[in-house]
C-alpha positions in Angstrom: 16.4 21.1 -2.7 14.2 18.8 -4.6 12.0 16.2 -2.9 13.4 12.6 -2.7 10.0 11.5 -4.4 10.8 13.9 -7.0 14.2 12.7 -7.1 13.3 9.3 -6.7 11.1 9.5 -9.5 13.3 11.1 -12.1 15.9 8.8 -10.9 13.5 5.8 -11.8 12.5 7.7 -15.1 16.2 7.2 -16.5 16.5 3.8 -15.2 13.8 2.8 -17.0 15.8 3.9 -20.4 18.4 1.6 -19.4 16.7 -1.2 -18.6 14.4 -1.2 -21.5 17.8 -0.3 -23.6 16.5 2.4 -25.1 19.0 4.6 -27.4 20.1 7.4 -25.5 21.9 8.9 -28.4 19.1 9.9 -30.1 18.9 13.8 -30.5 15.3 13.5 -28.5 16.6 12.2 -25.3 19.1 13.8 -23.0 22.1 12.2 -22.1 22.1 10.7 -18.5 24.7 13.4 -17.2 22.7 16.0 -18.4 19.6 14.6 -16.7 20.8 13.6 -13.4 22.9 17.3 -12.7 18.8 18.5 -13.1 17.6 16.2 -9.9 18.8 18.8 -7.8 16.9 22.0 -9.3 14.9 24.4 -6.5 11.6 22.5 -6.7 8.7 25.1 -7.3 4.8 25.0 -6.1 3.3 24.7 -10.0 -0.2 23.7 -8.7 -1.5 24.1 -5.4 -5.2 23.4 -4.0 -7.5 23.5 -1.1 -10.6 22.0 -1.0 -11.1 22.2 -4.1 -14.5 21.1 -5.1 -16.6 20.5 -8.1 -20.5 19.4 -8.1 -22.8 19.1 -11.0 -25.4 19.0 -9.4 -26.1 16.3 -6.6 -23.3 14.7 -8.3 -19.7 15.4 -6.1 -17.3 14.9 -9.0 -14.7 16.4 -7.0 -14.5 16.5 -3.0 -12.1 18.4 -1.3 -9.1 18.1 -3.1 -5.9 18.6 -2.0 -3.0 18.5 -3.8 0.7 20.5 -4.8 2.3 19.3 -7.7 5.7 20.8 -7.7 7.8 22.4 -10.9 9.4 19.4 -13.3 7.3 16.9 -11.6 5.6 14.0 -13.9 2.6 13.5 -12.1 -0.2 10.5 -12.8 -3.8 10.2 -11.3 -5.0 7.2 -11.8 -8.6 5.3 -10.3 -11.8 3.7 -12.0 -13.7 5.4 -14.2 -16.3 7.7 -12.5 -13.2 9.0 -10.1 -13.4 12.5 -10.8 -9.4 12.4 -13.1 -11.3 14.3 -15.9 -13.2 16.8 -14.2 -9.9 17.4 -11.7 -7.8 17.8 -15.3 -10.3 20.2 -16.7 -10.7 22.5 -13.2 -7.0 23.2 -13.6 -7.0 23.9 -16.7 -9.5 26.8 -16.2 -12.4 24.3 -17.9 -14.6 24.4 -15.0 -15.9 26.6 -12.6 -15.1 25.6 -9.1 -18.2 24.7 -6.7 -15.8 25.4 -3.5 -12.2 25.4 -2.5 -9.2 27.4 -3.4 -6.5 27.0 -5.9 -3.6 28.4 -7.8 -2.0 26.9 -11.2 1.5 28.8 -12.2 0.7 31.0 -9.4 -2.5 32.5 -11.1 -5.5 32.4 -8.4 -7.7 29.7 -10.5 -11.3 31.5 -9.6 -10.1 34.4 -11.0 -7.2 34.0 -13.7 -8.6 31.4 -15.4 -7.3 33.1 -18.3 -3.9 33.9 -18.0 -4.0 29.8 -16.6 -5.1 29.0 -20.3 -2.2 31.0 -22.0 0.4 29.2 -20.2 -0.7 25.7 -19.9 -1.1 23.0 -22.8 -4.4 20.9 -22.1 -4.8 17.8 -24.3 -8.1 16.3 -24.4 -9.0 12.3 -23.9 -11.4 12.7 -27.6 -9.6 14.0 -31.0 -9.9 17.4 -30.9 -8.0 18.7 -33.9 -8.9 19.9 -37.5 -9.6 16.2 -39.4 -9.4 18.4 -43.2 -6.3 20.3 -42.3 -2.7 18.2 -43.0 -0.1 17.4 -39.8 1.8 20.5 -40.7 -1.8 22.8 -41.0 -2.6 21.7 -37.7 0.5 23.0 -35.8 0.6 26.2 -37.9 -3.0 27.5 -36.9 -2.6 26.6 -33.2 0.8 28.7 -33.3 -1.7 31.2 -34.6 -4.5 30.3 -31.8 -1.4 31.0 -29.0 0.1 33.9 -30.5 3.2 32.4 -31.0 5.6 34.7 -32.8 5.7 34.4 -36.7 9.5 34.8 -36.9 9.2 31.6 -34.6 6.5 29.5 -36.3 8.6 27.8 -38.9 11.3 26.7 -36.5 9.1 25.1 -34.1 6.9 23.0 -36.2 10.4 21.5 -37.4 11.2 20.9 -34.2 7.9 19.2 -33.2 7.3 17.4 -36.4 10.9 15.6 -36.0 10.6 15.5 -31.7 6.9 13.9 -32.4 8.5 11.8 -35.3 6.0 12.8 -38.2 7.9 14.8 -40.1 7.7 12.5 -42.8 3.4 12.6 -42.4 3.7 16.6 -42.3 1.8 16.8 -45.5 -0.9 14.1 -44.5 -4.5 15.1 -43.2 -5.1 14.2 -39.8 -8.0 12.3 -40.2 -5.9 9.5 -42.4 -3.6 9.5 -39.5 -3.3 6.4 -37.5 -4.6 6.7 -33.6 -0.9 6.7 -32.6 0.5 9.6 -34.8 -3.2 10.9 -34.2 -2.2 11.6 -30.4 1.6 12.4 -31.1 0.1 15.4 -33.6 -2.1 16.1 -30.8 0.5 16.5 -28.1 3.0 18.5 -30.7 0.4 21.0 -30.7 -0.4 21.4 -27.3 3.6 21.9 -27.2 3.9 24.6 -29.4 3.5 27.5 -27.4 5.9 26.1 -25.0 4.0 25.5 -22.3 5.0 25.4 -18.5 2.5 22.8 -17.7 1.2 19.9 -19.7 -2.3 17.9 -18.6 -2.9 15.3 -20.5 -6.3 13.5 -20.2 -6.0 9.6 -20.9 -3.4 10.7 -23.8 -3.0 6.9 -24.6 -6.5 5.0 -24.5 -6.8 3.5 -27.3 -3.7 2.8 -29.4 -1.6 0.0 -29.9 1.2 -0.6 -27.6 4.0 0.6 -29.9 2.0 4.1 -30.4 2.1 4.2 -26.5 5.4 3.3 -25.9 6.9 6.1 -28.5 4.2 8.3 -27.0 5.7 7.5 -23.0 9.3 8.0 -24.6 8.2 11.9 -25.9 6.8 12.4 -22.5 9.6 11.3 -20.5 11.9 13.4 -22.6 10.0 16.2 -21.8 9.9 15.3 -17.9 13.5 14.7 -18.3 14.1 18.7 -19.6 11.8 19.9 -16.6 8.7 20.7 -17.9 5.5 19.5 -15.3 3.3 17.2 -16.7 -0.2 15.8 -15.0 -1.3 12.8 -17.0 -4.7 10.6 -16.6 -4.2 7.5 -17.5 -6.0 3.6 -16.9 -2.4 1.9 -17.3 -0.6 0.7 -14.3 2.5 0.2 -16.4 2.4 4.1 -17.2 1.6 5.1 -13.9 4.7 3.1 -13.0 7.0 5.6 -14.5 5.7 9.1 -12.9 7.6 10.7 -10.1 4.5 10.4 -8.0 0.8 8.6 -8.7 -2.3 9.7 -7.2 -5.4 8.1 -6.5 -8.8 9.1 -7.0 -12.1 7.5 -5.5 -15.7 8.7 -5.6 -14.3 12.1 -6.6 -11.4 12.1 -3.4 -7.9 11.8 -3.6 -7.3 8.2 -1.3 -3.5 8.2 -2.2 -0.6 10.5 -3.2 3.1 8.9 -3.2 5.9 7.6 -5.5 4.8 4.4 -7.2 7.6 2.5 -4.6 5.9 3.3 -1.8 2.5 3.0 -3.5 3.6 -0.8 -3.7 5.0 -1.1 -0.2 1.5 -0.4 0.7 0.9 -4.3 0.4 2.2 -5.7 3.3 3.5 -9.3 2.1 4.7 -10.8 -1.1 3.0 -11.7 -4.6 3.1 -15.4 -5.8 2.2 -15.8 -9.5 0.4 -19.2 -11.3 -1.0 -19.8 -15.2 -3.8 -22.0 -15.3 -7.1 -22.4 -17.2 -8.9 -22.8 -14.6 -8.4 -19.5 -13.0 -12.1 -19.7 -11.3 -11.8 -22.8 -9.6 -8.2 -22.5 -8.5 -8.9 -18.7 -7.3 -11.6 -20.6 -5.1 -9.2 -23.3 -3.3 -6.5 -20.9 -2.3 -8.3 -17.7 -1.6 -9.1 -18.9 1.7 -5.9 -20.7 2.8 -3.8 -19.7 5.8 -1.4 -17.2 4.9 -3.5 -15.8 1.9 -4.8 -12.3 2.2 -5.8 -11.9 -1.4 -6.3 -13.6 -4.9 -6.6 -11.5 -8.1 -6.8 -12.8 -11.2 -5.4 -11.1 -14.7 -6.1 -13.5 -18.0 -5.0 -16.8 -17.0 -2.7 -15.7 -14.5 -3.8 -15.8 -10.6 -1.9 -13.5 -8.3 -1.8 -14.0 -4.5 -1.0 -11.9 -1.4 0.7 -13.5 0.9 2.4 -13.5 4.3 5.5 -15.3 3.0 5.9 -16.2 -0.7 8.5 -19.5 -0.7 6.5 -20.9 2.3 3.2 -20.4 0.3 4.3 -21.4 -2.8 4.5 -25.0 -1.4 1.5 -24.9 -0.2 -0.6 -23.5 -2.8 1.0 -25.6 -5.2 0.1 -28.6 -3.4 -3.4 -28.0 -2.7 -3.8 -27.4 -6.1 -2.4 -30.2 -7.2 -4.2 -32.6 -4.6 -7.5 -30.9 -6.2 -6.3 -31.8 -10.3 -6.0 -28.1 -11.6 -3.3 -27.7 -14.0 -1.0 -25.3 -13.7 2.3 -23.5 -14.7 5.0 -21.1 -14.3 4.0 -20.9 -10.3 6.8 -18.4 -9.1 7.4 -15.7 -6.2 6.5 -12.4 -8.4 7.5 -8.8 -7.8 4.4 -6.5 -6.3 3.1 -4.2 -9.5 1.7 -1.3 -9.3 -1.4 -3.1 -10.7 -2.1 -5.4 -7.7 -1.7 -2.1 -5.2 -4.3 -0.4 -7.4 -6.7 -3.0 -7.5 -6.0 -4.0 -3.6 -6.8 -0.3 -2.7 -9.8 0.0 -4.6 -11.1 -3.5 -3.2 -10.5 -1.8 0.1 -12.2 1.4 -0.3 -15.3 -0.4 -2.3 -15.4 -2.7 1.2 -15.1 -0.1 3.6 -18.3 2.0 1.2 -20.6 -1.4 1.8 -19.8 -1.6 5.4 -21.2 1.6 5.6 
């Protein structure tokens, strides 16, 4: 049967429709029947590595990475920039060479069927990588072409794409007039149109508004939801909130590899949440309180780790009221994936001084 975190994480995925009432009638998304009789499919090894290992020179870009991702899995890596989440993206997807280690991608021995790896795969690149002078429709016809997909076929699956991506109405417009958001749906459409069994997206979002990346997480969750395995990059906590299971990269290692849940659960205590203007001097009076493992501050808003949220809220409201800052909206806040990334990455970047 199928992992619980790859049940958990499907079940999650669906929730997520509900809760952000999303129309499930729509001819894109499945019906929540249909998706949850799929939670229970034999779960299949689609990537599997050992030590594997990537060096440019004195640089370790990747160090002993070890990681199985199995079939209809949406997987996320995730980590600061410099972590190794491009170079690991681009070793699977036959890119790269590999410096050491083992692995196998749709059970083709990556050293050696690197090819065969890029026939089967769809690889979508962090920079725009399609033809700017060629319309939507151009684009998807001459990558049909590029994968060999049948010509009795080619017609059929643009219209699918054009109307799954929604630019069926843009099919006659270059790409380079394209906004950024219909820049990286085209993008994705093409990279589908061989019918991949694997999708690795690079960053796929960076850079577009969040409408664009909210139609763009919709597409993607369809396709999780109809089984295909997906490996997506990406510097948003939000998004990494929706995969079956995130992983975390460091200084070119994999620190962490769980559902987001237990990501969270990770930070032992609870989360209270205040808006002031003066962030900086209220993060300094309450950082070192009793009871206060951690202040991190987003915008205005300063977010504390804490043994015990209503007890602390007292007190951290006090003190900074005895001291004059202003503040509002000072609540007990659900954990985020956002404070759990940032907490491990304080971590590890303590434990690499105390070195």
């Amino acid at each position: 049967m199928s992992s619980p975190e790859l049940v958990e994480g499907r079940i999650e995925i669906v929730a997520d429709y509900f809760r952000s009432g999303f129309d499930t009638d729509k001819k894109s998304i499945l019906p929540y029947s249909t998706a949850a009789r799929k939670f229970y499919k034999m779960a299949d090894t689609i990537i599997q590595t050992t030590n594997l290992t990537k060096n440019f020179k004195k640089t370790h870009a990747v160090e002993e990475l070890d990681l199985t991702v199995n079939s209809g899995e949406l997987f996320g890596l995730v980590g600061p920039d410099g972590a190794g989440k491009t170079t690991t993206l681009r070793l699977l997807a036959g890119l790269l060479s590999l410096s050491d280690g083992q692995a196998t991608v749709l059970g083709h021995n990556l050293r050696k069927e690197s090819e065969a790896i890029k026939r089967e795969i769809g690889y979508m690149a962090q920079q725009f990588s399609l033809y700017a002078e060629l319309s939507v429709l151009e684009n998807l016809q001459f990558f049909a072409e590029i994968y060999d997909v049948p010509k009795a076929e080619i017609a059929q699956r643009t219209e699918s794409l054009l109307e799954f991506a929604r630019l069926t109405e843009f099919k006659d417009r270059r790409a380079d007039q394209l906004s950024g958001g219909m820049q990286k749906k085209l993008a994705l459409a093409c990279t589908l149109i061989h019918e991949p069994k694997l999708l690795l997206l690079d960053e796929p979002t960076t850079g577009v508004d969040p409408v664009s990346r909210r139609e763009f997480w919709d597409i993607l969750t369809n396709l999780h939801l109809n089984e295909t395995t997906i490996i997506v990059s990406t510097p948003y906590m939000d998004e990494a909130d929706r995969c079956s299971r995130v992983g975390l990269m460091y200084a070119g290692k994999l620190v962490v590899c769980d559902s987001p849940r237990k990501i969270r659960e990770t930070l032992h205590g609870e989360m209270i949440e205040f808006l002031t203007d003066e962030w900086k001097e209220a993060k300094t009076l309450v950082e070192g309180l009793p009871g206060v493992f951690e202040a991190q501050t987003y915008g205005e808003a300063l977010h504390l780790l804490v043994d015990n949220g209503a007890k602390r809220l007292k007190q951290v409201t006090k003190t900074l009221s005895k001291n004059g800052i202003k503040f509002r909206g000072a609540r007990v806040a659900p954990i985020r994936m956002e404070e759990a990334f940032i907490s491990l990455i304080q971590q590890l970047e303590n434990e690499d001084v105390n070195i």
